[in-house]
N, C-alpha and C positions, 0 to 999 in steps of 0.2 A: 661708817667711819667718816668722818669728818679731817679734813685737808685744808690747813692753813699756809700762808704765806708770808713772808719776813717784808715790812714794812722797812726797816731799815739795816744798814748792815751787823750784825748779832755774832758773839762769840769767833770772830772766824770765818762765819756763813755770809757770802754777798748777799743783799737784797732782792728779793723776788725766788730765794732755793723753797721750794714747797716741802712742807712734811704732813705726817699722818700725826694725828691725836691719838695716841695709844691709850693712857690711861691719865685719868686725873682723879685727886684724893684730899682730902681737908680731914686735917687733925688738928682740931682745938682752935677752930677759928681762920689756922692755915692752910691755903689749898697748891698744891703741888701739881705739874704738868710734866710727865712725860710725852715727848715728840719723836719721831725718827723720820727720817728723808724718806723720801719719798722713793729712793734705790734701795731702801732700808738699813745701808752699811752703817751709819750715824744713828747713837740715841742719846737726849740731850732731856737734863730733869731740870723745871726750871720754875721759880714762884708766881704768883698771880700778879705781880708787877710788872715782872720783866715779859709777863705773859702777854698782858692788856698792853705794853706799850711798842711791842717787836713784833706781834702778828697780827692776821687779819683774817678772817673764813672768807674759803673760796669756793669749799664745795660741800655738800652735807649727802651723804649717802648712806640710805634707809636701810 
């Protein structure tokens, strides 16, 4: 599972909240990101914009 972190402040969330990469999907060219914190309480479905420009990998586990 792969663990990203907010480069800047996003929806709500301060800078630096970590989440899990749950699932991501592309229909017809668009690819979609769901995330959840890392407490898991939060899930947040987000495009490959707002994807590449609000996070950052921080950990990648096999």
């Amino acid at each position: 599972m792969k663990t990203y972190m907010l480069k800047t402040n996003f929806n709500g969330f301060k800078k630096g909240t970590q989440f899990y990469l749950v699932a991501e999907s592309e229909f017809i060219g668009v690819k979609d990101f769901v995330l959840r914190t890392k407490d898991l309480t939060v899930r947040i479905s987000i495009n490959e914009k707002e994807f590449k420009q609000n996070f950052t990998l921080i950990d990648k586990l096999v």
